[in-house]
N, C-alpha and C positions, 0 to 999 in steps of 0.2 A: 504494500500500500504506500503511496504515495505521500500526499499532503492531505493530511486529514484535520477538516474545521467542523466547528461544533457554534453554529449561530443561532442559536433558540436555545433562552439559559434564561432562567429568571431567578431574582434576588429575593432580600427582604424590601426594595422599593417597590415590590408588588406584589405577589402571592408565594415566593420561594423561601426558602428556611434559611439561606446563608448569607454570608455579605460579599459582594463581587471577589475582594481578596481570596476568599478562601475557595476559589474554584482554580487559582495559578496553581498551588503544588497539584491539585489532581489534572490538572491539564499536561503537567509535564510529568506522572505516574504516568499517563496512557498514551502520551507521544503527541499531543494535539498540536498543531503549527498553530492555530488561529483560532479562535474564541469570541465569540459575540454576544453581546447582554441584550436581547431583547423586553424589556419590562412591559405589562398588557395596560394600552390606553386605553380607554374605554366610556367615550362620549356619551354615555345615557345621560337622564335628567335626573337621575340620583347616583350617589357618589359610590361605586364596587368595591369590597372592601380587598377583593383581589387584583383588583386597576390600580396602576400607582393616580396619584393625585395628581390632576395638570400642575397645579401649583409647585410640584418637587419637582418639575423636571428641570429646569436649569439645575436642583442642587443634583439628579442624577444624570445628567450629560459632563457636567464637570466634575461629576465623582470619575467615572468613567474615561473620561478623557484623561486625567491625572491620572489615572492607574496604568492607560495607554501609553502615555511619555515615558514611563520607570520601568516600564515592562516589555522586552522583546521576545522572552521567552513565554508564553506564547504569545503572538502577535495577538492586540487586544481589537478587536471590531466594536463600533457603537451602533446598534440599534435599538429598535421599537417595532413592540407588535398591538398594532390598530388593529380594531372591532372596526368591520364593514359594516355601517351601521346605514341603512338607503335612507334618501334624505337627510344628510350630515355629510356630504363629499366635501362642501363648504370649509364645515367647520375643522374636521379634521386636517383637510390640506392647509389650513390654518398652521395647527399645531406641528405640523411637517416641516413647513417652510422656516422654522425658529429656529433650525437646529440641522447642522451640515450631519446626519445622517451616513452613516456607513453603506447602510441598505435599511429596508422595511419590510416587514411581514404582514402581510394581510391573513385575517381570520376572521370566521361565520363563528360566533358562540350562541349569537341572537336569533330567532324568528320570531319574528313579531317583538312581544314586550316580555317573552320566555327565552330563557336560556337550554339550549338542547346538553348540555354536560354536566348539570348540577344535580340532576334528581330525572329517577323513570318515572316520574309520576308525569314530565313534560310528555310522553308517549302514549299515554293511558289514550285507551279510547280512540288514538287517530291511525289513519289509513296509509300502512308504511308504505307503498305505495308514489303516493302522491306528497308524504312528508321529503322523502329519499328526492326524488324528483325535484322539488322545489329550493330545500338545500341547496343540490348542486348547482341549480340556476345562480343562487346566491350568491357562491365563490366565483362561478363565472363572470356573475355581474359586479362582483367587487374587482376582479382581476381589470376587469374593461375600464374601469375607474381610471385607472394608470398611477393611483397612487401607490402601489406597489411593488415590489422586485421578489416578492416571495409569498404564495400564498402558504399558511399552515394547515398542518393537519388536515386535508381536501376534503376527507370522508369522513369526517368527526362523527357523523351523525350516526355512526357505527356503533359509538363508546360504552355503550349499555350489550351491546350483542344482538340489537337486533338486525332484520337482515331484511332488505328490498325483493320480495315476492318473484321468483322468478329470475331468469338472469340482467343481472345490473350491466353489462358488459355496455350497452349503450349509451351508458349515464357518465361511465366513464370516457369513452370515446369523444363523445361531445364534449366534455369537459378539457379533455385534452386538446382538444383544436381550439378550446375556444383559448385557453391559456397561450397556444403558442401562437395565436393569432394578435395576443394582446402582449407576446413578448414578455409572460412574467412564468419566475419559475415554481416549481412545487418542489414539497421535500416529503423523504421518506422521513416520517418521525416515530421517533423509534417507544416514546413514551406510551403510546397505545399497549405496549407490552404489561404499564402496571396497572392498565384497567382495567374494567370487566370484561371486557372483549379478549385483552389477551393478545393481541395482534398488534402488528405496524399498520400506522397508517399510511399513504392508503392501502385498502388490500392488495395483498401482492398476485393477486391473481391476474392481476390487471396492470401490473406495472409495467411491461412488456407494451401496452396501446400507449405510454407515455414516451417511450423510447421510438416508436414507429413514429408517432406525431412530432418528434425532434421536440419535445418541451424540456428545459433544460432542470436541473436536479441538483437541489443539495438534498444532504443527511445531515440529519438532527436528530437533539434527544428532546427535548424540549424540558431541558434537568430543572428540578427546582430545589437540588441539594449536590453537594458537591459530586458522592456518591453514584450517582445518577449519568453525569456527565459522558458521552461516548458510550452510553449504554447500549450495548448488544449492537456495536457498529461492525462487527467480524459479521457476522449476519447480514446486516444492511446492505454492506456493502456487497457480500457475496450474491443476493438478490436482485440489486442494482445491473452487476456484469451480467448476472443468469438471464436480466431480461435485454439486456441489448443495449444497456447504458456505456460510455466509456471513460465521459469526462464527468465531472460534477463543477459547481457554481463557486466561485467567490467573488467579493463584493468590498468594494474599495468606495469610499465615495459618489455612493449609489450608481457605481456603474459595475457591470458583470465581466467580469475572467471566469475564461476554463479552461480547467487542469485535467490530467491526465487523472483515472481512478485508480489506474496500477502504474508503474515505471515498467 
């Protein structure tokens, strides 16, 4: 393996258990080159107690950034992962434009004024179906936005285990042309592993229509403790090649390089 970056990491400025420091010695236990803090913004009309607060983010771009001056080993990235929230493209490309950004992750947590990750009770009753379906339009249409360089976790709606009636094999398809149509990229993240589902996102049955469609690829863990970090990336990656990947994504001042996956 090549260069291996790990850009979905979250702190205590948002919902992770550690403080940006303590994720360098595990960065250089597992060989990482590059490191990226993504913290969850999260533009609702009430305050997420998992979203950092807009008000911290100057103190956490220049925490971040300080820790990037002192630090080569591993090379530190500054991001943020935005809630695609329709109707807030506004507001958020607001909060974007404050802050020279490394890269950006776009993420679906919302439909409608529910969150799909917090509780199965958001499932009770409705028609997987048409929930599955609708989702994905979401990510789509957040992708088309262009306020992003990475969408996460594509198939969240996974998270609980349930599963789209039939074969999803379409859902993904269209998703992936509408991504490479929109020039942003998707990651395998590897966090799905500590939730119900048990699995990476997206399912890897399907990662192979990403690789056909030329949509370009990071891996991620989406760590929210040191531990965590590069989690089950010998996998990832081995999945990645199996489906037809070769290079994966890095991201310099919101513009995209790619590297080799193996030397």
């Amino acid at each position: 393996m090549a260069y291996l970056t790990d850009y979905h990491i979250h702190t205590t400025f948002s919902d992770g258990k550690a403080e940006p420091e303590d994720y360098i010695p595990a960065a250089r236990a597992m060989g990482i080159s590059e490191i990226g803090f993504s913290e969850h913004l999260t533009l609702t009309d009430e305050e997420q107690g998992w979203s950092i607060n807009p008000d911290r983010l100057p103190e956490y771009f220049n925490r971040i950034q300080s820790l990037a001056v002192k630090t080569h080993d591993p090379v530190i990235r500054i991001g943020i992962e935005a809630d695609y929230l329709p109707g807030k493209v506004d507001e958020i490309l607001e909060y974007l434009n404050k802050y020279p950004f490394d890269y950006v992750i776009g993420s679906v947590h919302y439909m409608g004024t529910e969150t799909v990750d917090l509780g199965r009770e958001f499932y009770t009753g409705k028609d997987m179906r048409r929930i599955f379906s609708e989702y994905f339009d979401l990510v789509a249409e957040a992708a088309s936005t262009g306020l992003f360089d990475i969408m996460a976790h594509p198939d969240l709606i996974r998270i609980f285990g349930h599963r789209f009636p039939g074969n999803p094999e379409h859902l993904y398809r269209r998703l992936a042309r509408n991504l490479k149509a929109s020039d942003v990229a998707f990651e395998i993240n590897t966090n799905g592993m500590n939730k119900p589902l048990g699995e990476f996102y997206p399912d890897s049955r399907f990662l192979n229509i990403f690789a056909e469609e030329g949509v370009p690829l990071c891996i991620n863990s989406d760590a929210h403790m040191p531990s965590r970090l590069a989690q089950h990336f010998d996998a990832a990656y081995a999945l990645a090649a199996a489906a037809g990947f070769r290079e994966t994504a890095v991201f310099k001042g919101r513009e995209r390089f790619m590297i080799p996956i193996y030397e």
